[in-house]
C-alpha positions in Angstrom: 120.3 84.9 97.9 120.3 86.6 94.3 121.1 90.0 93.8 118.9 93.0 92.0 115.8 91.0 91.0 114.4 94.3 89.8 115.6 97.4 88.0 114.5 100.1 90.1 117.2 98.2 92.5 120.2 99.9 90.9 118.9 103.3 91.8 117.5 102.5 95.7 120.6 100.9 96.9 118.3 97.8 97.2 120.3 94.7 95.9 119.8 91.1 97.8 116.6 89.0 98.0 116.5 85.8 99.4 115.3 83.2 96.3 114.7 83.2 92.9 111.3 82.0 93.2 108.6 84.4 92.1 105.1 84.8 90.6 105.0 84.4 87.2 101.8 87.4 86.8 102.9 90.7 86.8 101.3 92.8 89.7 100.8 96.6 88.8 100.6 99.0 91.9 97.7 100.7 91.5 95.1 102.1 94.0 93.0 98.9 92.5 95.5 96.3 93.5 97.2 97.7 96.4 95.7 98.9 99.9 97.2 99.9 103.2 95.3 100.9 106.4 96.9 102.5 109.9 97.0 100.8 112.8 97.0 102.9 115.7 96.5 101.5 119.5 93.2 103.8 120.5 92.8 102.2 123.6 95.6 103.5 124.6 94.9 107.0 123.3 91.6 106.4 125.1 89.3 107.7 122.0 86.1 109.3 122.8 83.1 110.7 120.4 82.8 113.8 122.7 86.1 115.4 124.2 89.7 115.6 124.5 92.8 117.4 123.7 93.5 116.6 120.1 90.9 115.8 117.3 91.5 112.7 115.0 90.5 112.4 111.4 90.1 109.9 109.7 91.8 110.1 105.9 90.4 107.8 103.0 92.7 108.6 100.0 93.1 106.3 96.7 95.9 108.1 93.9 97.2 110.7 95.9 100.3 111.3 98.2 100.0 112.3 101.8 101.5 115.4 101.6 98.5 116.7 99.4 96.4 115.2 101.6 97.8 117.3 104.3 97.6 120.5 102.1 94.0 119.7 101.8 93.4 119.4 105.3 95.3 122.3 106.4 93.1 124.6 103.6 89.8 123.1 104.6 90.3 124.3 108.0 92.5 127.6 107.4 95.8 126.0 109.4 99.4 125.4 109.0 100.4 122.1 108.0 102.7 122.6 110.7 99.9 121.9 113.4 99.1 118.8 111.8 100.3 115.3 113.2 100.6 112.0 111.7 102.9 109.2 111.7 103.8 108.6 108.7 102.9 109.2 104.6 101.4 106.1 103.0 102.1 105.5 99.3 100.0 107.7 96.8 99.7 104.3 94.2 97.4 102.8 97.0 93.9 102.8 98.9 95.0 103.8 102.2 93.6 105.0 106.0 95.8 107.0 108.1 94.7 109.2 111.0 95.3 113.3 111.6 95.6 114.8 115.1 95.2 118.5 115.8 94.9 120.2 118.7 91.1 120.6 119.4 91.9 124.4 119.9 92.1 125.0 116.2 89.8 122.7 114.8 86.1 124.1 113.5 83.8 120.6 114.9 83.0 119.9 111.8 82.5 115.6 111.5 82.5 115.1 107.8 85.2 117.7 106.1 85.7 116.1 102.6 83.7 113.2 100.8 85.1 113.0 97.1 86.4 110.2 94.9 89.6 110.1 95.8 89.8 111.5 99.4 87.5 111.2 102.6 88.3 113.1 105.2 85.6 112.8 109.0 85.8 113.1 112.4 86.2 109.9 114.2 86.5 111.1 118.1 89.0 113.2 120.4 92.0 111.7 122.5 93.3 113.5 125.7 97.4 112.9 124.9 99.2 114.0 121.8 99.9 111.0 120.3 103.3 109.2 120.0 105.4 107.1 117.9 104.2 104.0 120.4 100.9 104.2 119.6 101.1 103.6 116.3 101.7 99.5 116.0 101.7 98.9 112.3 99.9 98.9 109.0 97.6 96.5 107.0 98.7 95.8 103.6 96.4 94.0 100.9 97.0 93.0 97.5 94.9 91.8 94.6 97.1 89.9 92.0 95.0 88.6 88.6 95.4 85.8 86.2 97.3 84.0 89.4 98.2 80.2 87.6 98.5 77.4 90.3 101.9 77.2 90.3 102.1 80.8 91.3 99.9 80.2 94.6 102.4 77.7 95.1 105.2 80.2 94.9 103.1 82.6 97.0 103.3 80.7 99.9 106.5 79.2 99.6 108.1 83.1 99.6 105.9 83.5 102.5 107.2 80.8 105.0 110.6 81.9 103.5 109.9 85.3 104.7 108.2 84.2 108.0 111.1 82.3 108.9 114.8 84.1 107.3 112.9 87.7 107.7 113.6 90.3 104.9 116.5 93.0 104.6 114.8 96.0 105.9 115.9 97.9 102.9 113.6 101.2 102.4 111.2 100.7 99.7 110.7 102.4 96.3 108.1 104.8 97.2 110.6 106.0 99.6 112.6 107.3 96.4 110.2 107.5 94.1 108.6 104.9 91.3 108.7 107.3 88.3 111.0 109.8 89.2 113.0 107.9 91.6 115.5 111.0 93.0 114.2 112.3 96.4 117.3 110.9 97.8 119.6 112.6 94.9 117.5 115.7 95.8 117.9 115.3 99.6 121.9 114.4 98.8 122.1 118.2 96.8 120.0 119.5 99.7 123.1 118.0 102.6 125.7 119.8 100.4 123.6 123.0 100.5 124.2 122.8 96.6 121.2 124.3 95.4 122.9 124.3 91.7 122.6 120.4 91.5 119.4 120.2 93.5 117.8 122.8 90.6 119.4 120.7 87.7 118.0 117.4 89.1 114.3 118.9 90.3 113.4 120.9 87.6 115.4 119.3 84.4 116.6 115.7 84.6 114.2 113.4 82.8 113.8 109.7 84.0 112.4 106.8 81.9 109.5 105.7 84.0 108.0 109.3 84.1 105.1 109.9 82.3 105.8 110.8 78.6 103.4 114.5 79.0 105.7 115.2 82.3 108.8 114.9 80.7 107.3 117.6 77.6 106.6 120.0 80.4 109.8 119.5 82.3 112.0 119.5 78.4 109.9 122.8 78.0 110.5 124.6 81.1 106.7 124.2 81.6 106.0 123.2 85.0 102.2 123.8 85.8 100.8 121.2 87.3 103.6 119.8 88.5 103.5 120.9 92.4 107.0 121.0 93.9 108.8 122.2 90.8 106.1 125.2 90.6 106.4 125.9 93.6 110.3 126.0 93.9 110.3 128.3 90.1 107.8 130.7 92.0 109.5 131.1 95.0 111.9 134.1 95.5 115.5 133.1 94.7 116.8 133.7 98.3 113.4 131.9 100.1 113.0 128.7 96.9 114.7 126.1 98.4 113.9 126.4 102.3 110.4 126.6 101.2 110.7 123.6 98.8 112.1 121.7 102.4 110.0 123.2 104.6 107.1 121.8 102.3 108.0 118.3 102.2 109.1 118.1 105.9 112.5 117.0 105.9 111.3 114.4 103.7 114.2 114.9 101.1 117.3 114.5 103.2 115.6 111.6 105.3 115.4 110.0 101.5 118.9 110.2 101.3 119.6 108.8 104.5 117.4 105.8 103.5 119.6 105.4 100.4 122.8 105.1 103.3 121.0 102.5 105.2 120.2 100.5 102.4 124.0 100.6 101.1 124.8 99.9 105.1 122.4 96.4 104.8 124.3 95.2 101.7 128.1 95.9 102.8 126.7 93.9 105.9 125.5 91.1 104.2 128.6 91.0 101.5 131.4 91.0 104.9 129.5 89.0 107.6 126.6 87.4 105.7 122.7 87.4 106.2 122.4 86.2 109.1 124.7 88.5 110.8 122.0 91.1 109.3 119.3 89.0 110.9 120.9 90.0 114.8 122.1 93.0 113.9 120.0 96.7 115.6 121.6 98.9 113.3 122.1 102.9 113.6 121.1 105.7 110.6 123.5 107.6 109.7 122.7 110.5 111.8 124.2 108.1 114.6 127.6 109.9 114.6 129.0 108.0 117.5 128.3 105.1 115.4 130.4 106.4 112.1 132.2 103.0 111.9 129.3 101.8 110.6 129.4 103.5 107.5 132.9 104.4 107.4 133.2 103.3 103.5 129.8 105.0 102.3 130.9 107.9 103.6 134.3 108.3 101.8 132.5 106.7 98.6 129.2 109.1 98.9 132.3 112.1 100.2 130.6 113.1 103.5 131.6 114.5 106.4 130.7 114.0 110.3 128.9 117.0 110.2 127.0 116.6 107.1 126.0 113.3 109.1 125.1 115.2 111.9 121.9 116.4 109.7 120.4 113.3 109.0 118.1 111.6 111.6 119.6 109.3 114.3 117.8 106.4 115.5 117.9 102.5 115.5 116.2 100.1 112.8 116.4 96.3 112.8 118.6 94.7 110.2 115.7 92.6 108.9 111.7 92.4 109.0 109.0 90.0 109.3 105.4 89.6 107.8 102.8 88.9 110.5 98.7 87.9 110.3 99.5 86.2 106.8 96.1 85.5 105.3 95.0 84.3 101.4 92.2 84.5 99.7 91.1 82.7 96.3 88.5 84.8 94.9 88.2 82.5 92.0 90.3 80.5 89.8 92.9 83.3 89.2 92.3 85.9 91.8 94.0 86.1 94.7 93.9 88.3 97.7 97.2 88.5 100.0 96.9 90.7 102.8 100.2 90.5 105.8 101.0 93.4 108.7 103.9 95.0 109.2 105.4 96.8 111.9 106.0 100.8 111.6 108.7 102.0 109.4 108.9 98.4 107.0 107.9 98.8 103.7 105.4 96.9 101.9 106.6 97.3 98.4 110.2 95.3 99.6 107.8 92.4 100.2 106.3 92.7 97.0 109.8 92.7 95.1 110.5 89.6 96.9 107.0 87.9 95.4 107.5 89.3 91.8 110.8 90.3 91.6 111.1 92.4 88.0 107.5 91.6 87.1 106.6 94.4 89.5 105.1 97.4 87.7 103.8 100.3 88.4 101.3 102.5 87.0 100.6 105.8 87.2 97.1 107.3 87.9 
C-alpha cells in the first residue's frame, strides 16, 4: 500500500491506497466527465403511473448540489423541505439522477415541474410504501477520461482487478468534506462542541486554496451574497443563526465530522492489524457508544466525550468496498468511458483517487 497519493488526503483523514499504479491523464471532475445515476428497487416499491401513497420525481441535475435541488423542489410546490425524502445527496460536480418521494397529499399532480439546463425535475409514477433504506441498492457511476495513452488502459484495468479482488478502504470521499472548501467536518466538529465562536470563524472567514479566487474576495470582504449558507447564517437572528444553518443542511455537518472519525478509525486499523484485518472487519460510527473501544485514541486525540459521541449517527459500515458491473469503453484512440456500481453509502470519488491518485482535479462550475 502507499500512503496519501493525493493532497486533499491530509485534510479527509484519507491516507492508504493499495498501489502506486495510476493513469498518467489527469481527470477533472466536472459535470462533463463524471455521471452518477440512483438505483432504486421499484419492483419492490411496486411503481404505478396512476396511484399510491407517495409521489416520486425524478431529478436530472448537472453543477448543482442536492440540497438546492431540494430547495427548488420544496418552492415549486410551496412545501417544507422537511416533507421531502431521498436517500442520499449526489455530488454537485456531476450529471446525476436521484428520486424524490412526497406524500401524494401535498403534491399539486403536476408531471413535468422543471425542465432547465441544469435541472429536470417530472413525475415518474406513485408507490403505495414510504420508501426505505433497502430499496435503494446502489448507484451508477460513469466517467469520461481524455487523451487516455495505451499504457494508461493498461493501468485502468490492472487497478480494477486490484480493486475487484483486495476491495477498497471504505474511507468517505472528498465531496463528503468538500473539494474547494473542504471543512464541513471542521464545521460539524464546532457544531458537537456547541462552539458557535469557531464554527463562525471557520464558515464565514477562513479562506482555503482550492476556493475560487472571486469567493475568497467576498468572504476577505465580509461580502457574502451569493454565497448561500454563509448568507443565510449572517441574516439569521443571533439567537436562531446556527439551528437554522443545521436545520438547513440536515444534520449534514456533524455526520461530516463523523465521517472524518471513521476514516481515522480505517487507518489506525490498517497501521495495528493490517489490511486485511480491514477487509473482515463490520465496523461501528462513532455514535456506537457501546463500541467506544473502537475509537478509544481518536477520541482522546480529537478531545471528545461519550456524550459528545452520543450525537453522532450509530450504525455499521464495512471495512472495505468493491466495484461491481465493471464495463470500458474505447470511444476512440484516447477516449475512454469507465462506468462501475457501487453499493449505498461507498463513494465514487475514493475509486477515482485510487485510478489517478494526485492527478485528480477538480473544477468548479
Amino acid at each position: 500500500m502507499i500512503t496519501y497519493p493525493h493532497p486533499l488526503d491530509y485534510a479527509t483523514g484519507q491516507k492508504y491506497a493499495l498501489t502506486p499504479l495510476k493513469l498518467s491523464a489527469a481527470f477533472e471532475i466536472s459535470p462533463e466527465s463524471f455521471y452518477v445515476e440512483e438505483l432504486v428497487d421499484f419492483s419492490k416499491l411496486a411503481l404505478n403511473k396512476k396511484r399510491g401513497n407517495y409521489a416520486v420525481l425524478r431529478v436530472w441535475k448537472k453543477g448543482i448540489d442536492t440540497l438546492k435541488a431540494l430547495r427548488i423542489v420544496s418552492k415549486l410546490l410551496d412545501i417544507p423541505e422537511s416533507n421531502i425524502l431521498l436517500f442520499g445527496l449526489k455530488d454537485k460536480y456531476a450529471q446525476s439522477i436521484s428520486y424524490f418521494f412526497i406524500k401524494t397529499t401535498l403534491f399539486s399532480g403536476r408531471e413535468s415541474l422543471l425542465d432547465s439546463n441544469n435541472i429536470k425535475i417530472e413525475l415518474v409514477g406513485f408507490v403505495k410504501s414510504k420508501p426505505k433504506r433497502s430499496y435503494h441498492v446502489g448507484n451508477k457511476f460513469g466517467i469520461r477520461i481524455e487523451d487516455c495513452k495505451p499504457d494508461d488502459l493498461h493501468n485502468l484495468k490492472a487497478i480494477i482487478s486490484l480493486i475487484s479482488t483486495m476491495g477498497l478502504p471504505a474511507y468517505y470521499g472528498y465531496q463528503r468534506f468538500g473539494y474547494f472548501r473542504y471543512n464541513s467536518h471542521i464545521l460539524g466538529k464546532s457544531a458537537l462542541l456547541g462552539r458557535e465562536d469557531s464554527f463562525a470563524e471557520a464558515l464565514l472567514r477562513e479562506i482555503y486554496p482550492l476556493e475560487p479566487r472571486g469567493a475568497a474576495i467576498k468572504r476577505l470582504r465580509g461580502d457574502f451574497t451569493e454565497l448561500w449558507y454563509e448568507d443565510l447564517y449572517i441574516k439569521a437572528s443571533l439567537s436562531s443563526a446556527f439551528k437554522k444553518l443545521m436545520k438547513m443542511t440536515r444534520g449534514l455537518l456533524i455526520d461530516s465530522y463523523a465521517s472524518y472519525l471513521f476514516n481515522l478509525l480505517i487507518n489506525e486499523i490498517i497501521e495495528k492489524e493490517g489490511f486485511d484485518k480491514l477487509r473482515t472487519s463490520n465496523l461501528p460510527m462513532p455514535g456506537c457508544t457501546e463500541k467506544i473501544y473502537y475509537y478509544e485514541d481518536i477520541v482522546l486525540r480529537e478531545g471528545l466525550t461519550t456524550d459528545l459521541l452520543a450525537k453522532m449517527p450509530c450504525f455499521y459500515r464495512a471495512g472495505v468496498f468493491y466495484t461491481y458491473e465493471n464495463t470500458i469503453r474505447k470511444l476512440d484512440d484516447k477516449t475512454v468511458i469507465y462506468e462501475f456500481t457501487l453499493k449505498p453509502g461507498m463513494f465514487a470519488t475514493v475509486v477515482l483517487r485510487e485510478l489517478f491518485k494526485e492527478n485528480l482535479v477538480f473544477k468548479e462550475t
